[in-house]
N, C-alpha and C positions, 0 to 999 in steps of 0.2 A: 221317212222310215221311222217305226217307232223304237222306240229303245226292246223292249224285248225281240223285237224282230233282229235290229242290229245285234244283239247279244247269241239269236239264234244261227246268224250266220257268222256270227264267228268261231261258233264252234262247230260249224262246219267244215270253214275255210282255213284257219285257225289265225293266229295272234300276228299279226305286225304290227309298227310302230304305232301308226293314227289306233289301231286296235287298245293296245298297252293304254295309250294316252285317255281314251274311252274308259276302260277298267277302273284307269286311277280316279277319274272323274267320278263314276258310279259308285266306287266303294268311299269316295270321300264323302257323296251323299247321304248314299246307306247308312255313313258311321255319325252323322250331323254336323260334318267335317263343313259343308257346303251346306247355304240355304236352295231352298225352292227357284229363287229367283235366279239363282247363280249359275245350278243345275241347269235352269230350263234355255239361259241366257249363251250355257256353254255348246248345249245341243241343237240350237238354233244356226249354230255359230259354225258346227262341224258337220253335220248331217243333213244331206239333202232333205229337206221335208215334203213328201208325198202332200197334194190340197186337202187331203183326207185329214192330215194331223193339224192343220193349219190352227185349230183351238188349244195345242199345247200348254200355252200359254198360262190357260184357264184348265188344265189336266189336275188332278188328283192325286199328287205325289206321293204323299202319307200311306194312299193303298198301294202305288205304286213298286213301294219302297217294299212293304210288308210282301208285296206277291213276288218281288226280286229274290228276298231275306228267305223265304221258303225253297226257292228251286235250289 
């Protein structure tokens, strides 16, 4: 699942703990709290990965970050 996806279903379903634990994750990113590798090492870690995301790895976090920062 990709991370905005995960972020869209949780505001759907709304916040539980693994949720919270996510947020804290993402906003340590956003703030450069967390590198790239870290991020990508912790999403790996906790998030089922669809074969489709399987390039993660090699994902664009910079824009990622920036398209997060807006919504």
């Amino acid at each position: 699942m990709s991370v905005v996806a995960r972020l869209k279903r949780m505001e759907k379903e709304g916040v539980d703990e693994e949720a919270e634990i996510i947020l804290d994750m993402v906003e340590e990113f956003l703030t450069g709290e967390n590198s790239v590798a870290e991020f990508t090492a912790f999403w790996l870690s906790v998030v089922e990965v669809h074969p489709r995301f399987k390039f993660l790895g090699q994902a664009n976090y910079r824009a990622l970050a920036e398209r997060l920062q807006r919504r």
